[in-house]
VMD Tcl script that draws the C-alpha trace (Angstrom):
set ca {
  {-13.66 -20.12 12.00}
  {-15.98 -19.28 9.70}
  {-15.68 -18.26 6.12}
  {-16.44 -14.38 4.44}
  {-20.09 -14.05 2.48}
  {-19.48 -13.36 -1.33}
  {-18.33 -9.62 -1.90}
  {-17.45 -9.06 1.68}
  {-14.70 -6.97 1.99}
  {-11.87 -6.98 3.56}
  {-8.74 -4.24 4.73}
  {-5.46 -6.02 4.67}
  {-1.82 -5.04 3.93}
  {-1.31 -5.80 -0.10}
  {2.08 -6.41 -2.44}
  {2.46 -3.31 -4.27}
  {3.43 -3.57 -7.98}
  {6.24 -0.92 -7.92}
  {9.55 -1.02 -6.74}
  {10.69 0.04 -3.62}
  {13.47 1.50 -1.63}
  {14.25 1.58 2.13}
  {17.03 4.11 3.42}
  {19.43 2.06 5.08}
  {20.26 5.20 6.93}
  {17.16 6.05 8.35}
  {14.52 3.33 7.33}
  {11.90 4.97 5.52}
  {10.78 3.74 2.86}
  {9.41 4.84 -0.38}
  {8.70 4.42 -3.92}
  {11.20 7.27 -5.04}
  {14.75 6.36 -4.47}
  {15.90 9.83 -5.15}
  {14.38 11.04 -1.59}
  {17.05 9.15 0.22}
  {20.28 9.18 1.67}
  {21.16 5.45 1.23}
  {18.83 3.41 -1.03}
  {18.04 0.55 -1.12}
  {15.73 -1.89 -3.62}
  {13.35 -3.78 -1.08}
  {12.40 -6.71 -2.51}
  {8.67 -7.23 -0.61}
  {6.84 -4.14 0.50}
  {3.23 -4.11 1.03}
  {0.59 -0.90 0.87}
  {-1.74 -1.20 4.12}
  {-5.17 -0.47 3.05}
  {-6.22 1.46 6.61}
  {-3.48 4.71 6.63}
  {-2.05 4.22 2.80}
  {1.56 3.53 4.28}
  {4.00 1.36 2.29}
  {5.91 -0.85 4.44}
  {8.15 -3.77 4.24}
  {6.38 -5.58 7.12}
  {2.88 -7.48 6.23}
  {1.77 -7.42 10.00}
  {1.94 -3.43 9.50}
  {0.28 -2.03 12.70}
  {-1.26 1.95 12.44}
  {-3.73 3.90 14.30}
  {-6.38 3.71 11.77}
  {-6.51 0.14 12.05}
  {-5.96 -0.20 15.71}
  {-9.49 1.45 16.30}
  {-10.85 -0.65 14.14}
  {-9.99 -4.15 15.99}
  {-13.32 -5.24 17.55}
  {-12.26 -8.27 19.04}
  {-10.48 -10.83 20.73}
  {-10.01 -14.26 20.06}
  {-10.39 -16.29 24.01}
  {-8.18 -19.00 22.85}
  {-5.27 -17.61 21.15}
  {-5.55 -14.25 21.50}
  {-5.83 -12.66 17.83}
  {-7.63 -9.57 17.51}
  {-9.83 -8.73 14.35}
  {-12.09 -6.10 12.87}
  {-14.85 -9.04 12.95}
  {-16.02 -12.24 14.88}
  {-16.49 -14.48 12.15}
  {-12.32 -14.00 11.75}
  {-11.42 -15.68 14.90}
  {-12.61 -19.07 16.41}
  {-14.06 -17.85 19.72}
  {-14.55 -14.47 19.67}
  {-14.67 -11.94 22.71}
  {-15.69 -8.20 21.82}
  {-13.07 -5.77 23.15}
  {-14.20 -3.16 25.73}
  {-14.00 -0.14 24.50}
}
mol new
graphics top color blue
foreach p $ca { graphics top sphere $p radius 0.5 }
foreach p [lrange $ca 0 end-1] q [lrange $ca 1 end] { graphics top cylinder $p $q radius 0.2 }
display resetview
């Protein structure tokens, strides 16, 4: 696998720095407790960089990112936005 060049970017889900509460009603979950039914302090939650979403899941999956994933690793199956993130990349038809 090869390594990213100095100041590449790169779009990832990130730990956010403010607390946050999931219904346990409904799931949802948010930043403002007062918006639910049945709050609850999460203790992880992560903002995904593609759609803004704040989930409790890392591995957050949205549209936005979905049409960005390029391609497909042969051996083990990963997808990423770029080759040089997987070991023996395949490019995804489109």
């Amino acid at each position: 696998m090869k390594t990213k060049e100095k100041g590449e970017s790169e779009k990832m889900a990130t730990k956010s720095a403010t607390k946050i509460y999931k219904c346990e009603t409904c799931g949802l979950v948010t930043t403002e407790k007062g918006h639910l039914c049945k709050p609850k302090v999460v203790n992880k939650a992560y903002t995904c960089e593609y759609c803004g979403l704040t989930a409790s899941d890392p591995r957050h999956v949205c549209k936005p990112k979905v049409a960005k994933l390029n391609y497909v690793c042969d051996s083990c199956g990963r997808v990423a936005v770029g080759k040089e993130e997987l070991c023996n990349p395949k490019k995804i038809k489109s």
